[in-house]
C-alpha positions in Angstrom: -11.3 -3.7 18.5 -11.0 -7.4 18.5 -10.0 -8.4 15.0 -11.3 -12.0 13.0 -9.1 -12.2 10.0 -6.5 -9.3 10.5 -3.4 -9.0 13.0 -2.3 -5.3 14.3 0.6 -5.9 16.3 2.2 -2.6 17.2 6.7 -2.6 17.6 8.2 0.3 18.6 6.6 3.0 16.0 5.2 0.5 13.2 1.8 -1.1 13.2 2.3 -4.4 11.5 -1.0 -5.6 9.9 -1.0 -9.2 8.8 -4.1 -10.6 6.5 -4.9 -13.7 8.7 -6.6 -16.1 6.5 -3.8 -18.2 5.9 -6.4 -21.2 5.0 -7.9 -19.5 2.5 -4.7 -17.8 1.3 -5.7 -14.9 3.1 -8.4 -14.0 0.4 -10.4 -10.4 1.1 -13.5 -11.4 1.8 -16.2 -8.1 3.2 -15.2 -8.4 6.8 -11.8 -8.5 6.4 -11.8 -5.4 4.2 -13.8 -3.8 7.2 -11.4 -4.8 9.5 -8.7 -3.1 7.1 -10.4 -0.3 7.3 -10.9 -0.1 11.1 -6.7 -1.0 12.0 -6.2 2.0 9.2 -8.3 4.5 10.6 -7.1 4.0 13.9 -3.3 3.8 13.0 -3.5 7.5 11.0 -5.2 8.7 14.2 -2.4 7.4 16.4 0.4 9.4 17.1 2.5 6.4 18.6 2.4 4.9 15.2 4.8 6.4 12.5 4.2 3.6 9.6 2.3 0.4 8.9 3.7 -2.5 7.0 0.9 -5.1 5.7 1.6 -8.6 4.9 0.0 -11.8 4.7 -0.1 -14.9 7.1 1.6 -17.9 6.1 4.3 -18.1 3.4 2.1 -19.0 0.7 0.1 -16.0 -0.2 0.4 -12.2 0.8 -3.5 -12.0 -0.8 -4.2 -14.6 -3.2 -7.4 -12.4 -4.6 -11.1 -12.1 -3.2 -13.7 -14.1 -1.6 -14.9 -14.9 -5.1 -18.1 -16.9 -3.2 -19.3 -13.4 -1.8 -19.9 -11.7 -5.1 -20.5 -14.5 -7.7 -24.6 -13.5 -7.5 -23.8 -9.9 -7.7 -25.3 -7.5 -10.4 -24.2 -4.4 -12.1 -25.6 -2.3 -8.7 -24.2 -4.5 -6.4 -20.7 -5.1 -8.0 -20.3 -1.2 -8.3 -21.0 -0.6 -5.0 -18.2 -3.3 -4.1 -15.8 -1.4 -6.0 -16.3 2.0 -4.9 -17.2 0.7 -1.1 -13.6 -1.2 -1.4 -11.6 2.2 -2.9 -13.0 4.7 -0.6 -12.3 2.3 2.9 -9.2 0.5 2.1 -7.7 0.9 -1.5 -7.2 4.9 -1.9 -7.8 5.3 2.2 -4.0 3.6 1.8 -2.6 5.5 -1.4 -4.0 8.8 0.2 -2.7 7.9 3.9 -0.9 10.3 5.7 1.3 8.0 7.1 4.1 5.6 5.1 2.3 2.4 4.0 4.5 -0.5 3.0 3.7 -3.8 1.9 5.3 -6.8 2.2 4.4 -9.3 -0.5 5.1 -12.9 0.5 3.7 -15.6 -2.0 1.0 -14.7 -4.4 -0.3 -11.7 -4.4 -3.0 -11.9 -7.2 -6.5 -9.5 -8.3 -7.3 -7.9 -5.4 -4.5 -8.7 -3.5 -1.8 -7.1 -6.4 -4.2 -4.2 -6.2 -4.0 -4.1 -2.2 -0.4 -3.7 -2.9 0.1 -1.6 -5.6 -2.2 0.5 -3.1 0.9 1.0 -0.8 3.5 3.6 -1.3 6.2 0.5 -1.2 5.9 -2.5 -1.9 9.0 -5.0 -1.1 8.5 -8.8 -2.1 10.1 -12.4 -1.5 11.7 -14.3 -4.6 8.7 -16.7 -4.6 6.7 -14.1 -4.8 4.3 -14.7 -8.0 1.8 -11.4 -9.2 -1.4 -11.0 -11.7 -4.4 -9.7 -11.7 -6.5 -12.8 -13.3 -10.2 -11.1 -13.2 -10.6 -11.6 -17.0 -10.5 -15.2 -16.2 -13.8 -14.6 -14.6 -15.5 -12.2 -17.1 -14.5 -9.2 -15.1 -11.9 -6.7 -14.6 -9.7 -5.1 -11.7 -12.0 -3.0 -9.7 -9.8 -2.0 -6.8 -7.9 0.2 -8.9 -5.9 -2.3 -10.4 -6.3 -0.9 -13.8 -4.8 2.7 -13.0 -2.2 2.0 -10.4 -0.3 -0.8 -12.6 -0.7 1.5 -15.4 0.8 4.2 -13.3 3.6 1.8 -12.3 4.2 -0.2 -15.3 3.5 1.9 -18.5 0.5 1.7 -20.7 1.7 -1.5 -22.6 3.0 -3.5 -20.1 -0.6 -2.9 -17.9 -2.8 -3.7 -21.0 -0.5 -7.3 -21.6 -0.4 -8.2 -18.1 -4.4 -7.6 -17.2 -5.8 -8.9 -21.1 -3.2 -11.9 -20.5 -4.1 -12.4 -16.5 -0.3 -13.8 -16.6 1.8 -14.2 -13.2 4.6 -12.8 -13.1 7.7 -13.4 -10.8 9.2 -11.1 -8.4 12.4 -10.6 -10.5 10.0 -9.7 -13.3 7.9 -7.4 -11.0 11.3 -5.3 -10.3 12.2 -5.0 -13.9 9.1 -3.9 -14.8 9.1 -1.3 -11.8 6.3 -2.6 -10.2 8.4 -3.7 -6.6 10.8 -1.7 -5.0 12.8 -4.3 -3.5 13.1 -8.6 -4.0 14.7 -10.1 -1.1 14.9 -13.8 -0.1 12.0 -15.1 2.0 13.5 -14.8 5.4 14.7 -11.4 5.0 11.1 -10.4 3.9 10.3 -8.5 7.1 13.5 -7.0 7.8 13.8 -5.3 4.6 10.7 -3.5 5.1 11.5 -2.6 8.6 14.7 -1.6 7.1 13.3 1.0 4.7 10.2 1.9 7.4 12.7 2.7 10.5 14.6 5.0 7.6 11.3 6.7 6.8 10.7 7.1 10.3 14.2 9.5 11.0 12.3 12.2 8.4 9.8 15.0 9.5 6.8 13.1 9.6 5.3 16.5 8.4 7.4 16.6 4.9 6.3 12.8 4.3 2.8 13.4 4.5 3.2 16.4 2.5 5.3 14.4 -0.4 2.5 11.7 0.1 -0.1 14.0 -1.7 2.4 15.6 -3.8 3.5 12.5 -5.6 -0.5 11.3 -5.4 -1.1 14.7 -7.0 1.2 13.4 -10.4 -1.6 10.8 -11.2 -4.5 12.7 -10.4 -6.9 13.8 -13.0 -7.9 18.1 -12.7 -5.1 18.1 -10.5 -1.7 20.4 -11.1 0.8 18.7 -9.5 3.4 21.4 -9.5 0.9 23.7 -7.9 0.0 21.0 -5.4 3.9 20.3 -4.8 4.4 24.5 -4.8 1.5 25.0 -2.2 3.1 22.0 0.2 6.7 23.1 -0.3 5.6 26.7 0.8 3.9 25.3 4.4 6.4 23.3 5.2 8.9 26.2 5.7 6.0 27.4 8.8 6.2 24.1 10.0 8.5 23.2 13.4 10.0 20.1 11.8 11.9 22.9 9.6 13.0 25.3 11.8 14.5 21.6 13.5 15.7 20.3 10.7 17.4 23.3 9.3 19.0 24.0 13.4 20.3 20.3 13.2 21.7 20.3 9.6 23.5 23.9 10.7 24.7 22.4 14.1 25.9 19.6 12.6 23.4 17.2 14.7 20.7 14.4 13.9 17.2 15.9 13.9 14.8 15.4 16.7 11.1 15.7 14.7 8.1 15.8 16.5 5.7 15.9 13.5 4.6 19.5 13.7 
């Protein structure tokens, strides 16, 4: 597929997706969110591709928010219908991915670009990285699951100050408040993400998309985690990626996985 405002360059076994709308500081407008969507799909499906790492054109802006012009005549059926179109495609298609999702957060990453991130199982940002979600500014609030995933990774109190405030924060401030993994300075951006990625990538591919939904299962409403994490723990052990794992660890060896 011939992209318009994305960039899926494949190295070795990562896709690299960059947000390519570096004039408008790479701002999600519909198509691009489509396009998301699309590189996403494709990339689970692939078995070439063991992890994706998203960032955003330019050093100014991982995703300075939405296309703010492609809403601002919405109404309540049309803005709903954004949010749930944007969770189920690109948003929780990410968080629920069987594959390792990292992002890369260069510049500002604000509304629905913070959310785009928080989406990711990793996120790993430059110092001039600068993060909020500013939507009460317009009279709205975060609908790409903003409000539940910095909860998740932030704490009640700290979400609540952060969203009612629509404050930027700074990348050092982001790691205190456990919101990035990593802060690294700009021109090691990429290689610290590769760095964790090609780390992910030794491990059974198997047992990661297992501890993907296990760990998704902790912040899931009617959901036991324990039983979820019990259930996944018990099929791993039928799984070849064990019975590999296990031989190596015995024979004193690195592991070979082949993700099955």
């Amino acid at each position: 597929m011939a992209y318009q405002n994305i960039l899926a360059d494949q190295k070795g076994r990562i896709l690299y997706i960059t947000i390519n709308r570096e004039a408008k500081l790479n701002a999600l407008n519909r198509d691009t969110l489509d396009e998301l969507h699309a590189a996403l799909k494709a990339a689970f499906a692939d078995a070439t591709i063991g992890g994706i790492i998203i960032t955003g054109a330019g050093p100014k802006a991982f995703v300075a928010g939405a296309d703010i012009a492609e809403f601002a005549h919405f109404d309540a059926v049309e803005g709903r219908h954004l949010s749930k179109k944007g969770h189920e495609e690109v948003f929780d298609f990410i968080e629920q991915a069987p594959k390792p999702v990292i992002a890369a957060v260069n510049g500002f990453a604000l509304g629905g670009g913070l959310e785009l991130a928080m989406a990711c199982h990793i996120r790993v940002a430059s110092d001039n990285a600068k993060m909020g979600l500013p939507e009460v500014t317009l009279g709205l609030i975060p609908g790409y699951g903003g409000t539940q995933r910095l909860t998740a990774l932030v704490g009640k109190g700290k979400a609540f100050e952060l969203i009612m405030t629509a404050d930027m924060i700074t990348a050092a401030d982001a790691l205190q408040f456990g919101l990035v993994n990593h802060v690294v300075a700009q021109d090691a951006l990429m290689a610290k993400a590769e760095e964790v990625m090609e780390k992910i990538l030794l491990r059974s591919p198997v047992a990661i998309a297992a501890a993907i939904k296990a760990v998704n299962a902790a912040s899931t409403d009617g959901v036991n985690g324990f039983e979820k994490e019990i259930e996944a723990f018990g099929k791993s052990f039928a799984t070849e990626d064990f019975k590999e794992g296990v031989s190596a660890f015995l024979q004193k060896r690195k592991p070979e996985f082949k993700g099955r």
